[in-house]
C-alpha positions in Angstrom: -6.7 -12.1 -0.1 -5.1 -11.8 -3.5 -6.5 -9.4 -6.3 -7.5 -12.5 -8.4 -9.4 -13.8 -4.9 -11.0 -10.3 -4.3 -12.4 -9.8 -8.2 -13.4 -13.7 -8.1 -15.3 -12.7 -5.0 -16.8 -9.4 -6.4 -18.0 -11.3 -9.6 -19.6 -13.8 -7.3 -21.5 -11.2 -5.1 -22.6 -9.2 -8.2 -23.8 -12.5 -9.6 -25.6 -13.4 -6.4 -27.2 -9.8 -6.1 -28.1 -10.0 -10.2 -29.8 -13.7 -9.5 -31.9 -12.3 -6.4 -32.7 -8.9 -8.0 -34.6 -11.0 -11.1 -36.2 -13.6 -9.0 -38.3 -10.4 -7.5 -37.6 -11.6 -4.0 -37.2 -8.2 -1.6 -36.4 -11.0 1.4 -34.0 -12.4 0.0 -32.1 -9.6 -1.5 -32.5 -8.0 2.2 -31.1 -11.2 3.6 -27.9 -10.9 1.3 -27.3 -7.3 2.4 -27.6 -8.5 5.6 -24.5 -10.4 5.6 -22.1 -8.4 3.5 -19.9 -5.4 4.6 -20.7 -1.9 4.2 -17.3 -1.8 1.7 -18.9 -5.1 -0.3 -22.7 -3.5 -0.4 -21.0 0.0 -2.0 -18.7 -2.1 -4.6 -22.3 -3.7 -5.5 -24.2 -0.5 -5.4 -21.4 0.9 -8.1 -21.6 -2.6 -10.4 -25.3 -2.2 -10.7 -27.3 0.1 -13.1 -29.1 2.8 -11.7 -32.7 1.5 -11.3 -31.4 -1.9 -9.4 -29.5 0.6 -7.4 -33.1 2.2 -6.3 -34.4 -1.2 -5.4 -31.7 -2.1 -2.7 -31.3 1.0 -1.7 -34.4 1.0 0.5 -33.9 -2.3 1.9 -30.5 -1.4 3.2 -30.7 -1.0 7.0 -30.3 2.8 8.5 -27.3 1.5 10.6 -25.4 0.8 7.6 -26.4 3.2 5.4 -24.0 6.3 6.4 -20.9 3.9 6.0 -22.2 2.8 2.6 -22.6 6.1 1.3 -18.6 7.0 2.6 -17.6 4.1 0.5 -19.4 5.3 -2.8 -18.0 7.2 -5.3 -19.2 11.1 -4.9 -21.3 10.5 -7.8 -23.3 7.6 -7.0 -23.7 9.0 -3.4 -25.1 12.3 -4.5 -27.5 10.3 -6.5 -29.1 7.8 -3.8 -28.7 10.9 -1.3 -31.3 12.3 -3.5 -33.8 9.5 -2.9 -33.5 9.4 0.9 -35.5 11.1 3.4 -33.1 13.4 5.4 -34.8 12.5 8.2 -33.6 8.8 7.3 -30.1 10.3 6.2 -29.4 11.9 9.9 -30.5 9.1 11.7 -28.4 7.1 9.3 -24.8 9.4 10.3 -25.3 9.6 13.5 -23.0 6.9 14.3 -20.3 7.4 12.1 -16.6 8.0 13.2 -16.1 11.7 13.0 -13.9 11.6 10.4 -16.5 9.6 8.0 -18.8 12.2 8.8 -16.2 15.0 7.8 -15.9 13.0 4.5 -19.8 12.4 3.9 -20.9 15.9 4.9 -18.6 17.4 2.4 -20.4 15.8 -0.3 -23.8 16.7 0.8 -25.2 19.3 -0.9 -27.6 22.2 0.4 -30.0 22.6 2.3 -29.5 18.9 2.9 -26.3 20.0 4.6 -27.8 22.3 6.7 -31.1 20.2 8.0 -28.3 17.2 9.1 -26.2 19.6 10.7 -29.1 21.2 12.6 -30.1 17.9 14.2 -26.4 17.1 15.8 -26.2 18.2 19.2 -24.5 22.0 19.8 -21.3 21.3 20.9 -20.7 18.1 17.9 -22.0 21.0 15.5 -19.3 23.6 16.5 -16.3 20.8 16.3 -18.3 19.5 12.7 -18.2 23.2 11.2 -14.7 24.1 12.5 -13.5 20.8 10.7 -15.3 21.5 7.6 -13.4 24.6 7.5 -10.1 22.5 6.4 -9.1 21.5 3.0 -10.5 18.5 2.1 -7.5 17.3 0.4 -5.2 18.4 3.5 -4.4 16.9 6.9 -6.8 18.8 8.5 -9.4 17.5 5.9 -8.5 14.0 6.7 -8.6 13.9 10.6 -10.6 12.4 12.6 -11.7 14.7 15.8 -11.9 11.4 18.2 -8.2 12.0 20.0 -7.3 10.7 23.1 -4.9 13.2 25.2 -3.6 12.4 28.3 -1.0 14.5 30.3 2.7 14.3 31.2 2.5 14.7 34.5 0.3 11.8 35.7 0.9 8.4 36.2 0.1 5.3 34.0 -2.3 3.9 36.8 -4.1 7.2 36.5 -4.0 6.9 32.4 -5.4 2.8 32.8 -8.2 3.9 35.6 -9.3 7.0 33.0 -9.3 4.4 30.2 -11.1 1.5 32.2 -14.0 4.1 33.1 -14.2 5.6 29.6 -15.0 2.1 28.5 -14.0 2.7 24.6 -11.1 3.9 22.3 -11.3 5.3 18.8 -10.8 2.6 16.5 -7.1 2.2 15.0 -5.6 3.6 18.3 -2.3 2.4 18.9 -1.3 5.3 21.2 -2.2 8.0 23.6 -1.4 12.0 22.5 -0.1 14.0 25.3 -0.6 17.9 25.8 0.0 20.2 28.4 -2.2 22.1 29.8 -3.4 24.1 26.7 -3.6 21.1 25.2 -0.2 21.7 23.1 1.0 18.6 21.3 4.3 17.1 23.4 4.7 13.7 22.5 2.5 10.2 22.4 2.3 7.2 24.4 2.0 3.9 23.3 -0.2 1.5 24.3 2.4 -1.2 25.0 4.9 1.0 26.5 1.0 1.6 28.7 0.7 -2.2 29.8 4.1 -3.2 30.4 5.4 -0.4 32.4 5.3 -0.1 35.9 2.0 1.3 36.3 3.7 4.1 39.2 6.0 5.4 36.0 5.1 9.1 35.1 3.8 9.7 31.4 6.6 11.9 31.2 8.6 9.0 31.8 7.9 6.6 29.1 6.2 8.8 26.5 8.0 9.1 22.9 9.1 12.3 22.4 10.2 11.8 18.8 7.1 11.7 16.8 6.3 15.1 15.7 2.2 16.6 15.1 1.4 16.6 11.5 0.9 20.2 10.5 -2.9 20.6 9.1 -2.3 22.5 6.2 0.2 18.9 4.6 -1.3 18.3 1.3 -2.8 14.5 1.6 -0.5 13.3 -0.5 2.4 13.6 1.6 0.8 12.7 4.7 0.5 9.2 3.1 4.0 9.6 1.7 5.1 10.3 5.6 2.7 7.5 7.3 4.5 5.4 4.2 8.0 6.4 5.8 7.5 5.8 8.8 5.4 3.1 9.4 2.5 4.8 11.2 -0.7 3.5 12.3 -2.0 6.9 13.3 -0.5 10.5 13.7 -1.8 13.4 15.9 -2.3 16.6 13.5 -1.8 20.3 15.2 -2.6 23.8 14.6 -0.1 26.3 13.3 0.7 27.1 17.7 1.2 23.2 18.3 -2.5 22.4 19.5 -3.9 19.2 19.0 -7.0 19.4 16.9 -7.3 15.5 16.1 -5.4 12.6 14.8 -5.4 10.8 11.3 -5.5 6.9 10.8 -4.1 4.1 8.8 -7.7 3.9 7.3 -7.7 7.2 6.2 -4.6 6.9 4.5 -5.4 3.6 2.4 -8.7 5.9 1.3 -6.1 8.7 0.2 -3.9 6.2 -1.7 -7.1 4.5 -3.6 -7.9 8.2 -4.7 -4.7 9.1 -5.9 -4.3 5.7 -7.7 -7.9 6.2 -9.3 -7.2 10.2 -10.1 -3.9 9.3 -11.8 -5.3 6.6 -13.8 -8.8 8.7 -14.7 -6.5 11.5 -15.4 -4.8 10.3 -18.1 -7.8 9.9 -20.1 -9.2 13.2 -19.4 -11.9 11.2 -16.8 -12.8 12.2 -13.0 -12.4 9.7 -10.6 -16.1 10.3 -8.9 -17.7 9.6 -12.7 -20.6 6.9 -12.0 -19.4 3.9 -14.6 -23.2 3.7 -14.9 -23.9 7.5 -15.7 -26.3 8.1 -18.3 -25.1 7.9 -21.4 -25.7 11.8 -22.8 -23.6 13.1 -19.2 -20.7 10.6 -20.1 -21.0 11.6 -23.9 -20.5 15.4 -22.8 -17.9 14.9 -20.5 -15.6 12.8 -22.7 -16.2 15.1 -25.9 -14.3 17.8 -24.0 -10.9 15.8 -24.4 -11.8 14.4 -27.8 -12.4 17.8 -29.1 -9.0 19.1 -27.8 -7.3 15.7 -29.2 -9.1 16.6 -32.9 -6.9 19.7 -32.7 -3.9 18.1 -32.1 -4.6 15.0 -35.2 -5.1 18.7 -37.1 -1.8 19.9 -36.5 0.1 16.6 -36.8 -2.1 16.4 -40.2 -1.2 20.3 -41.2 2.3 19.0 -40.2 1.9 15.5 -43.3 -0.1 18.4 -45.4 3.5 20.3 -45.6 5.3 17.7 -47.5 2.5 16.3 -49.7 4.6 16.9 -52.7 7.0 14.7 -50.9 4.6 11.8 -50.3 2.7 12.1 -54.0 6.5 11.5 -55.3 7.3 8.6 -52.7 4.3 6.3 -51.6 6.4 4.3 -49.4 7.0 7.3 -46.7 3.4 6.8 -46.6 3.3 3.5 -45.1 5.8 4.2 -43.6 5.4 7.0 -41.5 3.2 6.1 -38.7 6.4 3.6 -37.4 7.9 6.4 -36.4 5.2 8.4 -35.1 4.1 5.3 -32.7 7.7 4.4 -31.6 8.3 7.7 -30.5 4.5 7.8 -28.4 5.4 4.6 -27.0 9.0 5.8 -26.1 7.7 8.9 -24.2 4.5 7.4 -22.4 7.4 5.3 -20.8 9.2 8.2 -19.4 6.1 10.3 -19.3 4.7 7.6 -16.2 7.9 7.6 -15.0 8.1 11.3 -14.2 4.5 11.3 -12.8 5.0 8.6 -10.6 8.6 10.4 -9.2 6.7 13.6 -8.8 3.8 11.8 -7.1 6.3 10.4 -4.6 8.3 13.7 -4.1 11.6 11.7 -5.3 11.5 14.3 -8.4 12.8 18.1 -7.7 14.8 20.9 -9.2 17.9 19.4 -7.5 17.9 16.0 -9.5 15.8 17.2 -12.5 19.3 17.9 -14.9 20.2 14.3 -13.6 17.1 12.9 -15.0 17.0 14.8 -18.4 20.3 13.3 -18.9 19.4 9.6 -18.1 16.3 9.8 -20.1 18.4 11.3 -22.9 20.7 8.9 -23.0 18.3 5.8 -22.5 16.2 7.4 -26.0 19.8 7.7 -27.5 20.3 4.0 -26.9 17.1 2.6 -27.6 16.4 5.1 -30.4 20.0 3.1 -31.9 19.3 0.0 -31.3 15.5 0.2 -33.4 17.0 2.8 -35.9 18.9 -0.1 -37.2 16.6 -2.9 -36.9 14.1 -0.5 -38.6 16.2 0.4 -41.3 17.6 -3.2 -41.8 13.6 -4.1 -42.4 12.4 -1.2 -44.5 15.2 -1.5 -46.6 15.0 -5.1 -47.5 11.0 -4.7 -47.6 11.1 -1.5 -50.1 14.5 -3.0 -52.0 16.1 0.9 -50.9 18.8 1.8 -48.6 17.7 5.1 -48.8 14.8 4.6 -47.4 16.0 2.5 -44.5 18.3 5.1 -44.0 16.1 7.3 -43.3 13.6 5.5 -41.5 16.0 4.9 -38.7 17.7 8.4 -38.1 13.9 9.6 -38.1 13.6 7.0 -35.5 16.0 7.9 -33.7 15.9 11.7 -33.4 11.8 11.2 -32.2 12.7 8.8 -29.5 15.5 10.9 -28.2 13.2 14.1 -28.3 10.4 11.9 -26.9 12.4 10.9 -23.8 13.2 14.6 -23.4 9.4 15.7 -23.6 8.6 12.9 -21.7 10.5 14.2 -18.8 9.9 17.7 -19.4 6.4 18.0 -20.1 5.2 16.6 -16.4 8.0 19.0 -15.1 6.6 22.2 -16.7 2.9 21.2 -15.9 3.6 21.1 -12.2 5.2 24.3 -12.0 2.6 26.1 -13.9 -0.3 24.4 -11.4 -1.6 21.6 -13.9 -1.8 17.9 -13.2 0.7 16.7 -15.3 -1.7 13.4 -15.6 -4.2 15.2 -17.1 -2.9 16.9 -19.8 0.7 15.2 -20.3 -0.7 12.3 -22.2 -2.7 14.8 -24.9 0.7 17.0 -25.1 3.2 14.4 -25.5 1.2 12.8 -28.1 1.1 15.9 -30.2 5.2 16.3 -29.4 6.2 12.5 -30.5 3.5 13.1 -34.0 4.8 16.0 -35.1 8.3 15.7 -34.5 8.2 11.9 -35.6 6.5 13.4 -38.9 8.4 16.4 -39.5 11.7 14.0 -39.0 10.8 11.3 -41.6 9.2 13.3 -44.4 11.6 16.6 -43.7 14.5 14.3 -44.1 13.3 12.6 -46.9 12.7 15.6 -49.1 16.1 17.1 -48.4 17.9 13.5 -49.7 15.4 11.7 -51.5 13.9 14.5 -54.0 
């Protein structure tokens, strides 16, 4: 299904749910869940304000519920959690995948946490609390505990008869992990090397031996970058000795992409990704006048910055109107490069071994853009203000901010990262300030060295 087919869809099922929810009809609107996906009923639960939220919350089946509340946005979960009995709640998890339980019981706050914990059998409890331990943003965060192992030294028949009697596999499993005896990672087996092979083959036989464990301390981000690579479906993830301690799926990865994708775009206006769109309107106010406040101080500085050559602008009106060409080239200009770099350092393809190698490409792409609109610039701001002069000037202002954006725009993400910030959520805020100041000290510096 296209993007254009999925939104037309969404816009239709938030129509539908709107229609039902005014008609007053609890049936109805129970029917509708009824027939939509866990993934569709969360989208909905998102689109809607808070207090339709409350009403199709508690017609929502329990068998549903704990997938729903995977699906939603930390926010929004935390906020129905609130409104369920816990009793309701554990009944509601208990047949999740282990991994979507990981995910939901890391957002559950306490003693909520505890009570849902408490009523999972012993030996589930120990595996739950020892997988809690990980990261969430890590490998070991992401796994699912649902492996299958089998051993080298059996044969496939053995393998198919333990299969037939177990009677189910984890979902996405495409192959089999194989240990040793203390259950040490060795290898995997694939389910079509499983049913084509003679069934007397030994494991050891047939297994692939070239897909290394996935260590459980990898950051997410490169665990996707490595399924990505290499085409995986799912991965087995071991301990620091080379014990298997579960396995990671496709699923889990799409979830880890969607993230990033949201953080980076939230990021760059100062945003978390687990904000409810529908908050109330005095959180969101708080939240967002964190980044407008530090975004005053920079328009103060690139204002103290005009404020130094008033004398300048009193004399010459026209740098006035002027002066905010060369302020928005130059933000333009750098946001370009600026997205670049995040996006190289997002997929690892950015390092200290090709960073020289991108300064100077950047460089020279501001030197020839920054030529190219210096002289249509000053071609048009000459004819317009009947002065060479000023055209002149225009342009090598132009110029120099475009060629200093492109640097900052490369070297602002570059320096974040190594001091431990995320360059997408404070680059945007820092290049701005860099492309107004320099872009203003250009233009009105130059022009009160040649002009008065």
């Amino acid at each position: 299904m296209s993007a254009t087919a999925k939104q037309d869809n969404n816009e239709l099922l938030l129509k539908r749910m709107t229609e039902l929810l005014g008609s007053g009809s609890e049936n109805e609107v129970r029917q509708f869940i009824q027939e939509l996906y866990p993934a569709e009923i969360a989208l909905l639960i998102e689109s809607l304000a808070p207090e339709d939220r409350k009403k199709i919350w508690k017609l929502i089946p329990l068998n549903t519920v704990g997938e729903i509340l995977v699906d939603l946005h930390v926010e929004v979960a935390n906020g129905l959690i609130e409104i369920t009995d816990w009793q309701d709640l554990t009944t509601a998890v208990e047949s999740l995948e282990s991994d979507d339980l990981i995910d939901l019981l890391h957002t559950l706050p306490e003693p909520l946490l505890s009570k849902v914990t408490e009523s999972i059998g012993i030996q589930e409890k120990r595996r739950l609390e020892s997988a809690l331990s990980y990261d969430d943003n890590t490998a070991g965060g992401l796994m699912s505990l649902d492996v299958l192992t089998v051993r080298a030294d059996v044969s496939l028949d053995v393998v198919l008869r333990y299969l037939r009697k177990r009677g189910s596999m984890p979902r996405a499993t495409d192959n089999l992990v194989v240990v040793d005896r203390n259950d040490h990672f060795q290898g995997v087996l694939p389910l079509a090397v499983l049913l084509i092979k003679n069934p007397h083959a030994m494991v050891s036989e047939v297994m692939d031996f070239s897909m290394s464990g996935i260590p459980y301390q990898m950051p997410a981000g490169e665990v996707a970058l490595l399924f990505e690579q290499r085409d995986m479906i799912s991965a087995p993830v071991v301990a620091e000795d080379g014990k298997v301690l579960g396995r990671i799926t496709v699923d889990d990865i799409v979830d880890v992409i969607r993230e990033e994708a949201d953080h980076s775009l939230m990021s760059m206006a100062g945003l978390d990704e687990e904000q409810d769109i529908f908050s109330p309107v005095m959180t969101s106010a708080k939240r967002r006048a964190i980044w407008l406040g530090i975004n005053l101080l920079t328009a103060f500085l690139a204002s103290w910055v005009i404020g130094l050559f008033e004398a300048t602008l009193d004399r010459i009106v026209a740098l006035a109107v002027l002066m905010p060409i060369v302020a928005s080239m130059g933000g333009v200009a750098g946001s370009q490069t600026l997205t670049l770099v995040i996006r190289g350092l997002a997929l690892r393809q950015i390092s200290s071994i090709n960073a020289i190698r991108l300064f100077r490409k950047e460089i020279a792409v501001g030197v020839v853009n920054g030529a190219l609109w210096a002289v249509i610039v000053a071609c048009i701001a000459g004819i317009w203000f009947q002065s060479s002069s000023i055209g002149l000037l225009l342009g090598s202002a132009m110029l120099i901010n475009l060629v200093c954006a492109a640097l900052a725009g490369a070297s602002i993400p570059l320096a974040l990262q190594k001091i431990g910030v995320d360059p997408a959520l404070a680059g945007g805020v820092l290049l701005t300030t860099v492309t107004d100041v320099i872009g203003f000290m250009a233009f009105l510096g130059l022009a009160t060295l040649f002009l008065v």
